[in-house]
DRENNUKOL-875071 format. One line per 3 residues: number of its first residue (from 1); their letters; for each residue x, y, z of N, C-alpha, C, CB. Coordinates in steps of 0.2 Angstrom, whole numbers, plus 2048, in hexadecimal, padded with zeros to 3 digits. Glycine has a CB too. Layout:
residues N
NUM) A) X,Y,Z,X,Y,Z,X,Y,Z,X,Y,Z  ...
end
This chain:
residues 285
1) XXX) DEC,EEB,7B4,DEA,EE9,7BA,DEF,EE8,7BF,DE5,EE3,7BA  DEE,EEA,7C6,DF3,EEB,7CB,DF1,EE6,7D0,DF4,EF2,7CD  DF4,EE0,7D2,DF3,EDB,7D8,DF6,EDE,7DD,DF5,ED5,7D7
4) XXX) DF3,EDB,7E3,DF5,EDA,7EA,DFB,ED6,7E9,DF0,ED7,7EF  E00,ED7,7EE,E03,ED0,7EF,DFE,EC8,7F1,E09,ED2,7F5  DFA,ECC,7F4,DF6,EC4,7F7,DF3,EC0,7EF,DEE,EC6,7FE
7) XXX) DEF,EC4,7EC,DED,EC1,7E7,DF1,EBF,7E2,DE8,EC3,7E6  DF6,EC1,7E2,DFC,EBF,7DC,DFB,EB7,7DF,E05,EC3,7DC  DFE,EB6,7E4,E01,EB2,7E7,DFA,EAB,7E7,E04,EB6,7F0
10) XXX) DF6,EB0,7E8,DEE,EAA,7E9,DEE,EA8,7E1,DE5,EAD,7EC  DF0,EAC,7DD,DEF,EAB,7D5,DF3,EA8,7D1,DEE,EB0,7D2  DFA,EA8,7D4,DFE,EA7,7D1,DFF,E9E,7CD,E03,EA8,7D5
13) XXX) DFB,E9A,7CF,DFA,E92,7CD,DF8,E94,7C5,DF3,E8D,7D3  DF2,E99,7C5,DED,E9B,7BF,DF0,E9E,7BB,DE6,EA0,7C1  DF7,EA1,7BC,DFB,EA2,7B6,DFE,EAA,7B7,DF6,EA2,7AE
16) XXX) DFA,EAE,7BD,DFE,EB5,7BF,E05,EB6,7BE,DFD,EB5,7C6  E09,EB0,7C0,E0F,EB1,7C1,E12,EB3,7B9,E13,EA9,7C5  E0F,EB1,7B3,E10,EB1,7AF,E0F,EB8,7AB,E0E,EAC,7AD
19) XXX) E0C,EBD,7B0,E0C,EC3,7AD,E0F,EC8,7B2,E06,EC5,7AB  E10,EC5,7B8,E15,ECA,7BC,E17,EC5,7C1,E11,ED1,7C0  E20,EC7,7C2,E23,EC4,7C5,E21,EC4,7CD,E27,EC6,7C3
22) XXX) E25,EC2,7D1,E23,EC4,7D8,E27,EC8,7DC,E21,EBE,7DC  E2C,ECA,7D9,E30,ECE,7DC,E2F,ED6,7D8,E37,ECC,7DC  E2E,ED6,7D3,E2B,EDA,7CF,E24,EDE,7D4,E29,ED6,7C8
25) XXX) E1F,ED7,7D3,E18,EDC,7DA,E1B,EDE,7DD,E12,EDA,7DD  E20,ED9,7E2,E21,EDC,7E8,E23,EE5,7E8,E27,ED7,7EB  E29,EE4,7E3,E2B,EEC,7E4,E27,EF1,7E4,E31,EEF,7E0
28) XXX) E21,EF0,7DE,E1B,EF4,7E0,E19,EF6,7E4,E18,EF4,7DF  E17,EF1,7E9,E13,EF0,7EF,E18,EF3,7F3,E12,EE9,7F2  E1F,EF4,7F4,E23,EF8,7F9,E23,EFE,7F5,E2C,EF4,7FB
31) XXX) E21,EFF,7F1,E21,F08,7EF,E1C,F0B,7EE,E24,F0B,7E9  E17,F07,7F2,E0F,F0B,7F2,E0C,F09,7ED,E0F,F12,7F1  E0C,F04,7E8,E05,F04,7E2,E00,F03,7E8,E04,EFC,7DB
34) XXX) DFF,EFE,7EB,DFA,EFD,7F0,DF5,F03,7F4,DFF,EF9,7F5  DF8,F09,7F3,DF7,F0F,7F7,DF2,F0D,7FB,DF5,F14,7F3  DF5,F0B,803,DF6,F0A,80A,DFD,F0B,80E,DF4,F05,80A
37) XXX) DFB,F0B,816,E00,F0A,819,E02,F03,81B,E00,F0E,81E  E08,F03,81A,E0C,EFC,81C,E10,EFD,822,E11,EFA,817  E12,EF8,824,E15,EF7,82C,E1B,EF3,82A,E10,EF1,832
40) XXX) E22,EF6,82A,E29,EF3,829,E2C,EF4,831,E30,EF8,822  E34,EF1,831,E34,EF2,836,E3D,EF3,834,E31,EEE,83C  E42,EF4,838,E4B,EF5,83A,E4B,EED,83D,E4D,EFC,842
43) XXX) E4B,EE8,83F,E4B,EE3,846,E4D,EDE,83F,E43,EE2,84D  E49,EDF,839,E4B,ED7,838,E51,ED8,82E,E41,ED2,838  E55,EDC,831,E58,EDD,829,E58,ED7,827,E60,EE2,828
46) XXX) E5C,ED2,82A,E5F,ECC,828,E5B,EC6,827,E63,ECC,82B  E56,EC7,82B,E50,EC1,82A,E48,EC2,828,E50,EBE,832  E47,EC3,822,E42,EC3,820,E3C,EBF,823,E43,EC2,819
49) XXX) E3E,EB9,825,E3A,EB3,827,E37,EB6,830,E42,EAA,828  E3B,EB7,833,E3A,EBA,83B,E34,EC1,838,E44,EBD,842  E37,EC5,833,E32,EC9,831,E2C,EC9,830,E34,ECA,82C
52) XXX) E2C,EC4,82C,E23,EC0,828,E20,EBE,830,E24,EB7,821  E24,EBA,833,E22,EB7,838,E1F,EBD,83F,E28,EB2,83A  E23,EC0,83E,E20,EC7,844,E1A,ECC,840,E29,ECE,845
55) XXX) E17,EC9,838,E11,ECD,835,E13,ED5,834,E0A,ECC,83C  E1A,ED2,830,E1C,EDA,82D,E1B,ED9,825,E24,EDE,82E  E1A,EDD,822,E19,EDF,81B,E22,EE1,817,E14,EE6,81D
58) XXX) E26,EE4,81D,E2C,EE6,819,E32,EE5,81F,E2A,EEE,815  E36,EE5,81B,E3C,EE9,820,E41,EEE,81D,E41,EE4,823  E43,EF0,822,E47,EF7,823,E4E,EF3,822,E45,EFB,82C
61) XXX) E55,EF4,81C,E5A,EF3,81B,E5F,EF6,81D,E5A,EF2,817  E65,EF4,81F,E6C,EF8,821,E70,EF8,81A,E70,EF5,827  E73,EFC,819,E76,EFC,812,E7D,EFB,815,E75,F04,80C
64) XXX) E81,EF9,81A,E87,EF7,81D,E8A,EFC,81E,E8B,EF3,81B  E90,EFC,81F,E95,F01,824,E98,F03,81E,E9A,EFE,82B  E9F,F09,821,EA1,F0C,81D,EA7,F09,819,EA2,F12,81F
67) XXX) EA6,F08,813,EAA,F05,80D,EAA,F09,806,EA9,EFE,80B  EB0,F09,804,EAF,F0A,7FB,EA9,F06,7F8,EB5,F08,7F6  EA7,F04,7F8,EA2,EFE,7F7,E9C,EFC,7FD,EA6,EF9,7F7
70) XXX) E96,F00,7FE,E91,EFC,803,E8F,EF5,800,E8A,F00,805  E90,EF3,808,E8B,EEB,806,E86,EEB,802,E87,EE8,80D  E83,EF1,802,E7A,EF1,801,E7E,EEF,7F7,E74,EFC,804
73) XXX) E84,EF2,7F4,E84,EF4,7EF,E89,EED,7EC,E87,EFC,7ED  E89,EE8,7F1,E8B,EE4,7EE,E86,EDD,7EA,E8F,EE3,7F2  E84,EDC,7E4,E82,ED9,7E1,E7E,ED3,7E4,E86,ED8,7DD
76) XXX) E83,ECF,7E7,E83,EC8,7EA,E7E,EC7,7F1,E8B,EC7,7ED  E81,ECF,7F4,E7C,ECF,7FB,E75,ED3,7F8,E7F,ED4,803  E74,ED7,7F3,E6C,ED8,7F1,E6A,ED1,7EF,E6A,EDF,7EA
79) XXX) E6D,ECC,7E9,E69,EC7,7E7,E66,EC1,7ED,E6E,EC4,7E3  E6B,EC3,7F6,E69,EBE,7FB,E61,EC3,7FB,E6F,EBE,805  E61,ECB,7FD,E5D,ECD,7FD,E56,ECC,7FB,E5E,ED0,7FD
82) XXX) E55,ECB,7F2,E50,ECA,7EE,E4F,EC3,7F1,E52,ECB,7E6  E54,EBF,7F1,E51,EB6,7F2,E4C,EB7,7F9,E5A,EAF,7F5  E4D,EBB,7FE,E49,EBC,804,E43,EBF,802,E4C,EBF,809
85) XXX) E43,EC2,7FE,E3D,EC7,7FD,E39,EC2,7FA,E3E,ECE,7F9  E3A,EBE,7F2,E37,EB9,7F0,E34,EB2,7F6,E3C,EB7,7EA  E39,EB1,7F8,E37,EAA,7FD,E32,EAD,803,E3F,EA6,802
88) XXX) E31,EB1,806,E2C,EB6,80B,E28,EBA,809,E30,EBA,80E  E28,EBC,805,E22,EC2,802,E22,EC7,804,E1B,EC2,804  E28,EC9,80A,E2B,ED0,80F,E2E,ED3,809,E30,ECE,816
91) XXX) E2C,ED9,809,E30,EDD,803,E35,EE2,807,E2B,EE2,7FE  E3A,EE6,803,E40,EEB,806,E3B,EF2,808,E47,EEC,801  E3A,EF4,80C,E34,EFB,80D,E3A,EFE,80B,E30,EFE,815
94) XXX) E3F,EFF,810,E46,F03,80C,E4C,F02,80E,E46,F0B,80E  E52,F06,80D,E57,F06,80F,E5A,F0B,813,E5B,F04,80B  E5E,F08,81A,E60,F0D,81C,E67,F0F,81E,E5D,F0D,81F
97) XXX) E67,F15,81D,E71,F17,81F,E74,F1B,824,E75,F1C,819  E73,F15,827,E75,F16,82F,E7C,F19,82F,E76,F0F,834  E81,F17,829,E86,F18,82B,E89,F22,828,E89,F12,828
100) XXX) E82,F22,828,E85,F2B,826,E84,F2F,82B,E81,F30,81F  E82,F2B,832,E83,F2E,838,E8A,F31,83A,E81,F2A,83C  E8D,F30,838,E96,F2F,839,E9A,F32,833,E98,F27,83A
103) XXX) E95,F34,830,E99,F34,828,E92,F3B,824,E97,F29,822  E94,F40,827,E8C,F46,824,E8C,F44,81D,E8D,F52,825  E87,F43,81B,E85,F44,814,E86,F4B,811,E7E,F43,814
106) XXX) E86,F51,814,E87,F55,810,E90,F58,810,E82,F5A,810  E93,F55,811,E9B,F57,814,EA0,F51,811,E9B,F56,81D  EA0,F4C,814,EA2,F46,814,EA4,F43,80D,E9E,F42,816
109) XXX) EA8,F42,809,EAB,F41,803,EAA,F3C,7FD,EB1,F41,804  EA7,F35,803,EA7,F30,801,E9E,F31,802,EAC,F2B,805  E99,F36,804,E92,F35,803,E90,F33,7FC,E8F,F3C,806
112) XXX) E91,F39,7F7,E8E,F38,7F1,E8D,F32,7EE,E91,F3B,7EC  E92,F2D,7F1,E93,F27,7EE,E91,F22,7F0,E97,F25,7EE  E91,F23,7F7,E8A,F1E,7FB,E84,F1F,7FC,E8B,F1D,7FF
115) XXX) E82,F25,7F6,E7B,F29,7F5,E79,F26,7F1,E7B,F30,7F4  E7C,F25,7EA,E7D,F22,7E4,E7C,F1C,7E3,E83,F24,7E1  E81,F16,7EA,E7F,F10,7E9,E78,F0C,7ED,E85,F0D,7EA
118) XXX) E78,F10,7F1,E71,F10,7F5,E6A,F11,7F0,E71,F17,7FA  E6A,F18,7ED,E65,F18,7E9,E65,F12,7E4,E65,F1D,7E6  E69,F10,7E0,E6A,F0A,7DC,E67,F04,7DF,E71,F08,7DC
121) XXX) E6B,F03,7E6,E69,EFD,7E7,E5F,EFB,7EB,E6F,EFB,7EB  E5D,F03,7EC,E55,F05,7ED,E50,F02,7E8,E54,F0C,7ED  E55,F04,7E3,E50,F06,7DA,E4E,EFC,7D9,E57,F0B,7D0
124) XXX) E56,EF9,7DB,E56,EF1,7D9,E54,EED,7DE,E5C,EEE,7D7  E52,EEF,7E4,E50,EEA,7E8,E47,EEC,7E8,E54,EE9,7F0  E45,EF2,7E6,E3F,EF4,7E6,E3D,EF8,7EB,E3C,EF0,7E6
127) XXX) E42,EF9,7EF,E41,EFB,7F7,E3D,F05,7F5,E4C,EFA,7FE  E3A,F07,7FA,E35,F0C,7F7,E3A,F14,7FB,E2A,F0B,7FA  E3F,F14,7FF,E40,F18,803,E49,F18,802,E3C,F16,809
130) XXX) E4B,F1C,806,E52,F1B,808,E53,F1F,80F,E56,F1D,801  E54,F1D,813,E54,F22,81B,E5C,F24,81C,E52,F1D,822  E5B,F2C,81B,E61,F2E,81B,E62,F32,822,E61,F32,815
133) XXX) E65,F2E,826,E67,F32,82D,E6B,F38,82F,E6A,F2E,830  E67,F3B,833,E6D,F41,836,E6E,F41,83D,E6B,F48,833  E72,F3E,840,E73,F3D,847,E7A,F3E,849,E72,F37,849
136) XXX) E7D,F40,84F,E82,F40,852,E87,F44,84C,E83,F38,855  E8E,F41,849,E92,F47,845,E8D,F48,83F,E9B,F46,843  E88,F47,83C,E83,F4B,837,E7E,F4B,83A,E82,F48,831
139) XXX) E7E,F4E,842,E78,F54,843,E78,F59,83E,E7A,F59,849  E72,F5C,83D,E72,F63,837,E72,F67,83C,E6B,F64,831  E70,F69,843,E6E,F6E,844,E73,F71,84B,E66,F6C,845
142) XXX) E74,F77,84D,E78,F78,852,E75,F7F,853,E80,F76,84F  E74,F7E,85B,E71,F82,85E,E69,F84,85A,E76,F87,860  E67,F81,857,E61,F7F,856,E60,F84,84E,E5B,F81,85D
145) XXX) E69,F84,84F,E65,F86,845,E6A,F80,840,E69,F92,841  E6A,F82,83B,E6A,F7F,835,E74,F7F,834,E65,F83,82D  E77,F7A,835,E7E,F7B,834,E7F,F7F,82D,E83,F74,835
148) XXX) E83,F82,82C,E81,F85,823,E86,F7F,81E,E85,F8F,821  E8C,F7F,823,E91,F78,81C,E8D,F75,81C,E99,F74,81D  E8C,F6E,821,E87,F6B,820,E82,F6A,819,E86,F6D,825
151) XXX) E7D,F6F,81B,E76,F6F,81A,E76,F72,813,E71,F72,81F  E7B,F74,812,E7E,F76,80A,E80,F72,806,E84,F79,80A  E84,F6F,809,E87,F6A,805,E81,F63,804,E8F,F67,808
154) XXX) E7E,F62,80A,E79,F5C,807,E73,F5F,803,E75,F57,80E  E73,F67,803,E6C,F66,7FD,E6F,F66,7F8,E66,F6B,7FC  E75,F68,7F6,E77,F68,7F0,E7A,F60,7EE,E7C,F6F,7EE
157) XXX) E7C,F5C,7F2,E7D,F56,7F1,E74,F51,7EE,E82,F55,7F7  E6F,F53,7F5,E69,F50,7F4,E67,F51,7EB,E64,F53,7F9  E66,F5A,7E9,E65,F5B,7E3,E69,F58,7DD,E65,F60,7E3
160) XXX) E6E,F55,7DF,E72,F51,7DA,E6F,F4A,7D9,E7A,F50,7DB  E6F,F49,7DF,E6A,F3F,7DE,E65,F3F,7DE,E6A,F3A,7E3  E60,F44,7DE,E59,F45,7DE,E57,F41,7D7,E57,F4D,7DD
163) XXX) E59,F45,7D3,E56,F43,7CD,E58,F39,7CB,E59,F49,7C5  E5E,F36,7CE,E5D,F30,7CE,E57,F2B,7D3,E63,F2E,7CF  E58,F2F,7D9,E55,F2D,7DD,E4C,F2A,7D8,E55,F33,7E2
166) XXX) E49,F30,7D8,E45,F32,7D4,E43,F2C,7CF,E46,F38,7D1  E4A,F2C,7CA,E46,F26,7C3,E47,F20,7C7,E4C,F25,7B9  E4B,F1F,7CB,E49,F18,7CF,E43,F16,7D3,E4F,F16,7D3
169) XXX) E40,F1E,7D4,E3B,F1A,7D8,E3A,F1B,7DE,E3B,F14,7D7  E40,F1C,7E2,E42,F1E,7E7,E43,F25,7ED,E46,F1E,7E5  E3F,F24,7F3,E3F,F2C,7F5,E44,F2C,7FB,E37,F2F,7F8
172) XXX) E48,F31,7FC,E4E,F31,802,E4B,F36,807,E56,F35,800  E4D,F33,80B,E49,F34,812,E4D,F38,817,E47,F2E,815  E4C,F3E,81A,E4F,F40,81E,E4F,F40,824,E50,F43,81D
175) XXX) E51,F3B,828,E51,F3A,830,E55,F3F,835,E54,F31,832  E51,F43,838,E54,F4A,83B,E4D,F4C,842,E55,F52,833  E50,F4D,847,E4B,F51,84C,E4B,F59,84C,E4C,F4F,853
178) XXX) E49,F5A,844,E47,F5E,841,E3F,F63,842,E49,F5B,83A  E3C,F66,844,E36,F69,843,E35,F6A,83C,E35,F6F,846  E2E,F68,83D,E29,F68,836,E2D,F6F,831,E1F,F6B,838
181) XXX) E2E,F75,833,E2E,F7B,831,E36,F79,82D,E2C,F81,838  E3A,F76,832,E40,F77,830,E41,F73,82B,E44,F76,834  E3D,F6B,82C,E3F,F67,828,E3D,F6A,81F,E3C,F61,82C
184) XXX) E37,F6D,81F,E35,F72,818,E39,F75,815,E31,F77,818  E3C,F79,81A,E42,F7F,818,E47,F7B,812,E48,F81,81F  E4B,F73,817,E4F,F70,814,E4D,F6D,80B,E50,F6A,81A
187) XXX) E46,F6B,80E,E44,F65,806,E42,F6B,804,E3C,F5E,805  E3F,F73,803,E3E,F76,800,E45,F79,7FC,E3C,F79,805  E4B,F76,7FE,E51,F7B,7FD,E53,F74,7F7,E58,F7D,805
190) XXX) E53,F6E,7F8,E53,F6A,7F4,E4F,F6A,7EE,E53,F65,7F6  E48,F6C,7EF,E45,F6B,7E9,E42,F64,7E4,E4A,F6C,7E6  E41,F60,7E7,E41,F5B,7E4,E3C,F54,7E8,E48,F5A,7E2
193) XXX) E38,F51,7E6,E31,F4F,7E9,E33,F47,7EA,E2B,F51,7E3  E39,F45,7E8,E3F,F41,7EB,E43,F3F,7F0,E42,F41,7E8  E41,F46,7F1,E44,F46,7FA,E40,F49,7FF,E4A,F4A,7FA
196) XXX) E3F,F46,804,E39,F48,809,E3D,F47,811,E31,F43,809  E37,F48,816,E3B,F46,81D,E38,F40,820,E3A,F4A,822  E3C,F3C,821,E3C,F34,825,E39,F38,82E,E46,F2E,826
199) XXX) E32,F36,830,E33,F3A,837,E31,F35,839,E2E,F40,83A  E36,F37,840,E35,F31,845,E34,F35,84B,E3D,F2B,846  E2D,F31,84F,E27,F33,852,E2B,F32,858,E20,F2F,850
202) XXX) E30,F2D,859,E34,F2C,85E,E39,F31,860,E37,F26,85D  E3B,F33,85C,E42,F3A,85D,E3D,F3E,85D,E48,F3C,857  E3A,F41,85A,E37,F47,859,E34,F4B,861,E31,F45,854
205) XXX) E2F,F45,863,E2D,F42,869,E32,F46,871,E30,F38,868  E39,F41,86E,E3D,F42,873,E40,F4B,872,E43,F3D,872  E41,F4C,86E,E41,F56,86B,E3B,F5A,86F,E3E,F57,860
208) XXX) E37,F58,870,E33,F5C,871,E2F,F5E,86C,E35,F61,874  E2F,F5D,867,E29,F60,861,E22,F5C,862,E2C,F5D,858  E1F,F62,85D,E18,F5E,85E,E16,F59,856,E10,F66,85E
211) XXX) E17,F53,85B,E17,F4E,853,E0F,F4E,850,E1A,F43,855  E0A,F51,850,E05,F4E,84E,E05,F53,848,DFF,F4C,854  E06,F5B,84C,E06,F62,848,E0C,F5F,843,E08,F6A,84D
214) XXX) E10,F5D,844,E16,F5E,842,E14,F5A,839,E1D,F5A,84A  E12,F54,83C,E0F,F4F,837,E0B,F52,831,E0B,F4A,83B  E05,F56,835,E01,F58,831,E02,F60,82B,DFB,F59,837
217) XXX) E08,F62,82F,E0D,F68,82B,E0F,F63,826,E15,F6D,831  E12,F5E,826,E17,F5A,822,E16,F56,81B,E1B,F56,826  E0F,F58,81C,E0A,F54,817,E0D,F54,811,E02,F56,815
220) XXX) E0D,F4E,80D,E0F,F4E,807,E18,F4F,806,E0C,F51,804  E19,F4F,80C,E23,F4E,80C,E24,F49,810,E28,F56,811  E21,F45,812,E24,F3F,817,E24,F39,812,E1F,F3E,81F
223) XXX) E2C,F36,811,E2B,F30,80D,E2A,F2A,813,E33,F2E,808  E2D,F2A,819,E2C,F26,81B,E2C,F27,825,E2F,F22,818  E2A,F23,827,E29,F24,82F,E2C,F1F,836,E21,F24,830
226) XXX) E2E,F21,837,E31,F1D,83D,E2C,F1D,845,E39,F21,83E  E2A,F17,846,E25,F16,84C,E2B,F14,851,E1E,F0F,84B  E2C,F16,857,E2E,F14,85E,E2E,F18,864,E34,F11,85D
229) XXX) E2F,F17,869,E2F,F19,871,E32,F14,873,E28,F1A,875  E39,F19,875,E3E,F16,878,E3D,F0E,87A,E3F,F1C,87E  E3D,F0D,880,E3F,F05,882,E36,F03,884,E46,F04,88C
232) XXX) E31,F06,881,E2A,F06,882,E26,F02,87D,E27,F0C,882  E22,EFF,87C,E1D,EFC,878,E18,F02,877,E1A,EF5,87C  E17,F03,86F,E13,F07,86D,E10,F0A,872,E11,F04,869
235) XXX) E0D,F0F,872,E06,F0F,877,E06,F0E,87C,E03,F0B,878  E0E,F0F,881,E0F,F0D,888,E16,F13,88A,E12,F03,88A  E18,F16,886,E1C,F1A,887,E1A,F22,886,E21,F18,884
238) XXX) E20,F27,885,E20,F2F,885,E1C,F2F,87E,E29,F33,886  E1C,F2C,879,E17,F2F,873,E0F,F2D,871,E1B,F2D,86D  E0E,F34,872,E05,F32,873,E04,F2F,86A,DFF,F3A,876
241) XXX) E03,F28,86A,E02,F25,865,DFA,F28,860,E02,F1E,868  DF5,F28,865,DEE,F29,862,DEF,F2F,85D,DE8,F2A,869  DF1,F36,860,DF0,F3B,85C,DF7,F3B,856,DEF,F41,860
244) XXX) DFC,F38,857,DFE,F36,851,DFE,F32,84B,E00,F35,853  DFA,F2F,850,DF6,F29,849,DF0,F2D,845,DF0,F20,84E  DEC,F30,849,DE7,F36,846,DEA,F3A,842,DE5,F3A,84B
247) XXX) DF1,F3C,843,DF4,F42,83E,DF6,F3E,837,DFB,F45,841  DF8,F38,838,DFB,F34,832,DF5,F32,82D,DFE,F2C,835  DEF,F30,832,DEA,F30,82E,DE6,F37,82A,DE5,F2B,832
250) XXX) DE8,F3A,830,DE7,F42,82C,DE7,F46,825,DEA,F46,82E  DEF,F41,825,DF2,F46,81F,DF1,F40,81A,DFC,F49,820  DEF,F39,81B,DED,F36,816,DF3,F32,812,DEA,F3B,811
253) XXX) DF7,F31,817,DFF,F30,818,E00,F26,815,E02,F32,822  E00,F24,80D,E02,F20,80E,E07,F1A,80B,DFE,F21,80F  E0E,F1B,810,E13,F1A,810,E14,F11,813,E15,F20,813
256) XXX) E1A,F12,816,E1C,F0F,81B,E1D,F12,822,E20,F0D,819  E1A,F0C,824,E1E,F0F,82D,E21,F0A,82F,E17,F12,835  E26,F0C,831,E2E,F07,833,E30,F07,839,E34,F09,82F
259) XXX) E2F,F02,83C,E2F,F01,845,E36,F00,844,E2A,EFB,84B  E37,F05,84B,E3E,F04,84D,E3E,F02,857,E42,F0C,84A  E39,EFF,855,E37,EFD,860,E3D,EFB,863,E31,EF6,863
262) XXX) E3C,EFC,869,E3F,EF6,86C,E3A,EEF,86D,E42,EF8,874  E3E,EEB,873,E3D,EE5,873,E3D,EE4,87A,E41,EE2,86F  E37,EE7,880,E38,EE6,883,E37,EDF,888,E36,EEB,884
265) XXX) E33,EDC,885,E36,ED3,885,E3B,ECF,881,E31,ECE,885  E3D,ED4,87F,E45,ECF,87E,E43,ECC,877,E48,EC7,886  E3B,EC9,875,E38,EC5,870,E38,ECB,86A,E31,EC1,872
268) XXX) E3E,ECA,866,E3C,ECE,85F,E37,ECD,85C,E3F,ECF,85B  E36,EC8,85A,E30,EC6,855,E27,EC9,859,E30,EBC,855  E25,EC5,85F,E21,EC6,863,E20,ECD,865,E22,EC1,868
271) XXX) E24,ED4,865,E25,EDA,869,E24,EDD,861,E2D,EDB,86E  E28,EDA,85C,E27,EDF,858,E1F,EDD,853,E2E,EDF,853  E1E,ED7,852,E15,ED7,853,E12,EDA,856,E12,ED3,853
274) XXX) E14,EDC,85C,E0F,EE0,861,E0D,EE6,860,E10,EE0,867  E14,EE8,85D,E13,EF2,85C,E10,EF1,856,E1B,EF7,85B  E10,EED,852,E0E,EEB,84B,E06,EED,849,E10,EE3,849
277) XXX) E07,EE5,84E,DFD,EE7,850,DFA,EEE,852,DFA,EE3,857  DFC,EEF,856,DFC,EF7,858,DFB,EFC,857,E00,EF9,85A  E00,EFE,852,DFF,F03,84D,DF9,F01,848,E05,F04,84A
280) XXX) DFA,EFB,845,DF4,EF8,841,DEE,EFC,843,DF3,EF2,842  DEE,EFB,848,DE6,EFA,84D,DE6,F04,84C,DE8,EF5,859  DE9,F06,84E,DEA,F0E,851,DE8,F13,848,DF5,F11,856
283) XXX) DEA,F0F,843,DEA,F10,83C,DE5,F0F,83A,DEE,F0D,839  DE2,F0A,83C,DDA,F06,837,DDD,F02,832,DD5,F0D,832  DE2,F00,832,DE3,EFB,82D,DE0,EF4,82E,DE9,EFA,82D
end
């Protein structure tokens, strides 16, 4: 039998806790047993508490900057991690690696390693995703094709960590303002059902693509989804939210969706419940 987090937590007095832990459900719950959409967000890596309080379900982690060693892989800062998750009920949706914007994943000498301790540290915090960026020097694309060192070297590096990824549980996410068509080509060349595309409705948006087509081409490749418009509150900017929401619900999509809003009253907590609700609302949740 498979609980909610809520009724563990209502049951737990009656002896629940004695057959499953609560960090244990939680990581379930952040890897889909629940099979529904969940609402994480980027805004609160460090404060689980402003999380819960802004009515999120998860957050979105940084795995720190560039070292022989990421934060994310050090013991001491996952154990602060788990203590938050147990004292809140907010679980890790995923982790993310900002810092391979600067550092290409498929080039970069020191990637494999921080591929390796990331997945690791995914599998042990429970977290259901890993967002793997490609911005600024790990653009893939140049003049709107596929760089070849690049895109060479990360599928054959992706096909090396797949199969960990995989027994941990784990799906890597590729964040690229990529078209549907291209982004296939790529996870087509990898191989492996471990690795999908993080779209974000926000860039995509800004690209000119058609996010809703784009969404409904991508079915069953998207591990996870990035909601935002630029300096706008859901529903008030350049991305027409309704037929997106319609495509998500199309394809039967259910992941996480991970706000990355702004804050255009300055109130993180109060701004990022708003887009929260929002989407809620546009979803049917």
């Amino acid at each position: 039998m498979i609980f909610t987090r809520r009724e563990f937590l209502k049951g737990s007095a009656m002896g629940i806790a004695g057959v499953m832990t609560i960090p244990r459900l939680l990581a379930q719950e952040a890897r889909g047993v629940g099979k529904k959409i969940r609402i994480s967000a980027r805004h609160f890596s460090g404060n689980f508490e402003q999380a819960k309080e802004a009515g999120l379900e998860g957050v979105e982690v940084g795995v720190g900057g560039a070292a022989e060693k990421l934060r994310i892989a050090d013991l001491e800062a996952r154990q602060k991690i788990k203590d938050m998750v147990k004292a809140t009920g907010v679980v890790v949706s995923s982790l993310s690696m900002d810092l391979m914007n600067g550092h290409p994943s498929g080039t970069d000498p020191q990637a494999p390693a921080w591929l390796a301790q990331t997945v690791e540290a995914a599998g042990e915090l429970g977290a259901a995703g890993i967002l793997l960026p490609f911005f600024g020097k790990a653009e893939l694309l140049e003049n709107n094709e596929f760089k070849k060192v690049e895109v060479d070297g990360l599928v054959g590096r992706l096909k090396e960590i797949a199969p960990a990824a995989k027994k941990a549980g784990v799906s890597i996410g590729i964040e690229s303002t990529l078209s549907a068509k291209m982004f296939l080509e790529l996870l087509d060349r990898v191989g492996s059902d471990a690795v999908g595309a993080y779209y974000d409705i926000g860039n995509s948006t800004n690209k000119g693509l058609d996010v809703p087509a784009d969404i409904r081409d991508l079915k069953g490749r998207i591990t996870m989804i990035h909601f935002k418009d630029g300096r706008s509150f859901l529903g008030e900017g350049k991305v027409k939210m309704e037929p997106v929401c319609e495509a998500i619900k199309a394809i039967d999509y259910k992941g996480w969706i991970v706000l990355e809003t702004s804050c255009p009253t300055k109130d993180v907590i109060a701004d990022c419940k708003r887009n929260a609700d929002f989407s809620r609302k546009l979803l049917g949740l």
